[in-house]
Backbone as CSV, one residue per row, in Angstrom:
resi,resn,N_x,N_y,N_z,CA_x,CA_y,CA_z,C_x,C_y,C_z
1,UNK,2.602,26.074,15.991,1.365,25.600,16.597,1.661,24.325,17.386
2,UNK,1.128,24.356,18.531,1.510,23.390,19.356,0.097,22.153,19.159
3,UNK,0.778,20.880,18.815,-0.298,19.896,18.803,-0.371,19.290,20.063
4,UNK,-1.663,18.916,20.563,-1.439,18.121,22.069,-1.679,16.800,21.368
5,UNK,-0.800,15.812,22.373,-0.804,14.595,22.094,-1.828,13.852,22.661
6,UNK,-2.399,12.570,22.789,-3.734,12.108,23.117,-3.667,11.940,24.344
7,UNK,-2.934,11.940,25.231,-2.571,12.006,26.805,-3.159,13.096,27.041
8,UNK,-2.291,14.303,26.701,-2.889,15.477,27.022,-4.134,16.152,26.825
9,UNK,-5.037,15.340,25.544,-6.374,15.434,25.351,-6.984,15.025,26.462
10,UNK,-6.866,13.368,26.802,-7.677,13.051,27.656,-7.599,13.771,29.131
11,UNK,-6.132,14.433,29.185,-6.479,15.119,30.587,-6.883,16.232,30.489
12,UNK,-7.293,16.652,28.944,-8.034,17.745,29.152,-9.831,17.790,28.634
13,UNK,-10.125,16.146,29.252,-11.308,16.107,29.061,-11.855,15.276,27.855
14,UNK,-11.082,15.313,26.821,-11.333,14.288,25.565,-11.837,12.789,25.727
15,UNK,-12.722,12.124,25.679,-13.351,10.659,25.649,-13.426,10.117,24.402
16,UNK,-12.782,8.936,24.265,-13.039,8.262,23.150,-14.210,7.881,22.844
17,UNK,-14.622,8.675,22.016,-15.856,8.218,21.208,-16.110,7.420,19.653
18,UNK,-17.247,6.810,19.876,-17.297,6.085,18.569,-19.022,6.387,18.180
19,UNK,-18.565,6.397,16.698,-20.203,6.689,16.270,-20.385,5.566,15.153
20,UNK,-21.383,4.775,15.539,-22.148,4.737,13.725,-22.707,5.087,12.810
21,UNK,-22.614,4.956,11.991,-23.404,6.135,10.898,-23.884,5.108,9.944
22,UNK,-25.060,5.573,10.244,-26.081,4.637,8.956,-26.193,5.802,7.586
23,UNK,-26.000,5.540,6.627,-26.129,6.567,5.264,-26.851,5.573,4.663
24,UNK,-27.082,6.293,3.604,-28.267,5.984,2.139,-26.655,5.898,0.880
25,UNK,-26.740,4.493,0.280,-26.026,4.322,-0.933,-26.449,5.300,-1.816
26,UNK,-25.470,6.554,-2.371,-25.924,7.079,-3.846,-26.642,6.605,-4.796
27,UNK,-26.002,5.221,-5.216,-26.542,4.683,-6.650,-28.517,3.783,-5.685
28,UNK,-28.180,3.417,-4.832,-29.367,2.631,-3.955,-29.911,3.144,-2.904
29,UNK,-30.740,4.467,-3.069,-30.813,5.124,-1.551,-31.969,4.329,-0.479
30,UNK,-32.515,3.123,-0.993,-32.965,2.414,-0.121,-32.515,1.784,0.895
31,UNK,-31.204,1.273,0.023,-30.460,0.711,1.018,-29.054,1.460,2.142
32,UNK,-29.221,0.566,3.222,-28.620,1.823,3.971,-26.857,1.215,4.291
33,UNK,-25.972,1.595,4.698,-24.805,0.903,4.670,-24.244,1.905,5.921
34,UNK,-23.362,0.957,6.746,-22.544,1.568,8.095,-21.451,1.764,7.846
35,UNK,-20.938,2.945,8.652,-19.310,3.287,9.050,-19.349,3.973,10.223
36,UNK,-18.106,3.390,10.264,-17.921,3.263,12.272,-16.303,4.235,12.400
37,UNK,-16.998,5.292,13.041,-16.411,6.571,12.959,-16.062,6.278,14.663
38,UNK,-14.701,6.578,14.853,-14.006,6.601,16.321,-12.870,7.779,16.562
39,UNK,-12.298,8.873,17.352,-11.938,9.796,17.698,-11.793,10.024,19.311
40,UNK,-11.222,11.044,19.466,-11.105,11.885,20.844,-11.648,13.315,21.045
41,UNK,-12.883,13.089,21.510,-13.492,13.720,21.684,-14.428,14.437,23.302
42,UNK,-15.179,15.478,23.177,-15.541,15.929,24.341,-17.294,16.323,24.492
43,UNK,-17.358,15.122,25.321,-19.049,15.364,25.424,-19.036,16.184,26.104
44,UNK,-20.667,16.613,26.555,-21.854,15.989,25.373,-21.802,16.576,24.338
45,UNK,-20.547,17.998,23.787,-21.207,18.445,22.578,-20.414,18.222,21.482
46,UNK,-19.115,17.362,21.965,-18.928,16.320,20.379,-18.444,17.434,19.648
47,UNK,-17.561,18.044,19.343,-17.254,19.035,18.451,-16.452,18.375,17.221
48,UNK,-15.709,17.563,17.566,-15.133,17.012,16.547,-15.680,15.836,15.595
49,UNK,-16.708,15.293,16.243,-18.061,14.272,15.513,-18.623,15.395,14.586
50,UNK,-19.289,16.585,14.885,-19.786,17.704,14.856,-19.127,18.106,13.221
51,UNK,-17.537,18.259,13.422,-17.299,18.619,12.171,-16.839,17.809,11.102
52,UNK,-16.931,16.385,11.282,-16.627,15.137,10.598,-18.197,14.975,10.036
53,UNK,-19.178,15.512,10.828,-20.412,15.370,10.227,-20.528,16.409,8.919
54,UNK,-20.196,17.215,9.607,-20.444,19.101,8.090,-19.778,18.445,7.265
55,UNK,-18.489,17.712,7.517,-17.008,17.435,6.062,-18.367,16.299,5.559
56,UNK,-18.861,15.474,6.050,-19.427,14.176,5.137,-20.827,14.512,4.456
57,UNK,-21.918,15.632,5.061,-22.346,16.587,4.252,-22.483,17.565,3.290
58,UNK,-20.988,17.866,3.602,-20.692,18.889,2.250,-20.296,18.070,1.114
59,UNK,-19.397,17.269,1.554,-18.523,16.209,0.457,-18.936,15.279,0.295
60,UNK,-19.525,14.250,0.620,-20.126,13.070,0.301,-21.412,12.648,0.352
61,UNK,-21.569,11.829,-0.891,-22.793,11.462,-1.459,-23.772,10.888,-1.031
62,UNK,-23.479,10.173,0.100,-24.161,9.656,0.949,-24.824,9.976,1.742
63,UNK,-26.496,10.470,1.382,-27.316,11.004,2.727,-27.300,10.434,4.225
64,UNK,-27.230,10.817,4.706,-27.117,10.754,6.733,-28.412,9.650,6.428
65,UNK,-28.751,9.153,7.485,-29.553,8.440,7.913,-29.635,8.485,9.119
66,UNK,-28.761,8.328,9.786,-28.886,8.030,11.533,-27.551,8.011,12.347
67,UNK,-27.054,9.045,13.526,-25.824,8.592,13.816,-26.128,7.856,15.224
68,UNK,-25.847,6.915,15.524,-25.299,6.478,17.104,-23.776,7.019,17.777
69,UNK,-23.663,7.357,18.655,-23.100,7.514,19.723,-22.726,7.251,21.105
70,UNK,-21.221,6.509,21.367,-20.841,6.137,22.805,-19.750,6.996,22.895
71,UNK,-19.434,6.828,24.472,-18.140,7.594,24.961,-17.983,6.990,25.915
72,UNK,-16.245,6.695,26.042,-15.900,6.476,27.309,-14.493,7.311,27.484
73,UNK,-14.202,7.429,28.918,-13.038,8.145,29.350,-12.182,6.995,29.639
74,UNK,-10.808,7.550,29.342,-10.337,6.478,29.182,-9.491,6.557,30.421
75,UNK,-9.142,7.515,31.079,-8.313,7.900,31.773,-9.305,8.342,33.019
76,UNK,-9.260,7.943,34.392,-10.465,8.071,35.223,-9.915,7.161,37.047
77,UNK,-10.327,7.954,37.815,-10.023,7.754,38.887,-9.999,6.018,39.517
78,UNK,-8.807,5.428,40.001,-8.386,4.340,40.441,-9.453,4.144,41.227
79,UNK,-9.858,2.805,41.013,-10.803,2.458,42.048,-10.616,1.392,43.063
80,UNK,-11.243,1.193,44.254,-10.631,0.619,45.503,-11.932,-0.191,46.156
81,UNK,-11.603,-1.286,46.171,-12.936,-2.079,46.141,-12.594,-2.856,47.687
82,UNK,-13.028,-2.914,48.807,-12.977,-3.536,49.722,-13.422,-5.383,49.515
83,UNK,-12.846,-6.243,49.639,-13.237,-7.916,49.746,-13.136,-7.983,51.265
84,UNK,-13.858,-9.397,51.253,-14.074,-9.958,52.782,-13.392,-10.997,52.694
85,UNK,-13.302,-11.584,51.588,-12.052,-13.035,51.809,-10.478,-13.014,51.048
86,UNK,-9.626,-13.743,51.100,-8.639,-13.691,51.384,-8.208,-14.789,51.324
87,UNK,-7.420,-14.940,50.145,-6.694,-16.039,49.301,-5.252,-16.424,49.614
88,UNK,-4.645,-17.140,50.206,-3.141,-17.349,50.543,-2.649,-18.493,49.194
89,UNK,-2.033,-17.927,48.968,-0.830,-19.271,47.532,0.352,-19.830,48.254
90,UNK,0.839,-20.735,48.215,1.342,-21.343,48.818,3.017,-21.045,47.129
């Protein structure tokens, strides 16, 4: 089985994403506590958030509460910015 390395993810579309996840403490389900979940992944439909979510549902005690979600590409077309002035160093 061939693994792609994270180069080859991102050129095949993968964005680093990061989520927060608010859960409910087992023993305190009032109170709510964060973890900050980050990967390579592919919006908008997140497949791999997607199944890090089912694994922390099936297996852990901690009811969901709320996830947040960003993405950025990390890898993305050079950009070329025209200036009007013009700095000489001596």
């Amino acid at each position: 089985m061939h693994v792609a390395t994270q180069m080859q993810r991102q050129l095949q579309g993968y964005r680093l994403t990061t989520a927060e996840i608010l859960y409910h403490l087992p023993d305190h389900p009032a109170v709510l506590q964060s973890y900050v979940w980050q990967e390579l992944d592919i919006a908008p439909g997140y497949p791999v958030l997607h199944r890090f979510l089912e694994f922390w549902r099936r297996e852990i005690e901690g009811r969901l509460h709320s996830v947040r979600v960003a993405s950025v590409g990390l890898i993305s077309p050079a950009e070329w910015r025209h200036t009007e002035h013009l700095a000489h160093l001596n």
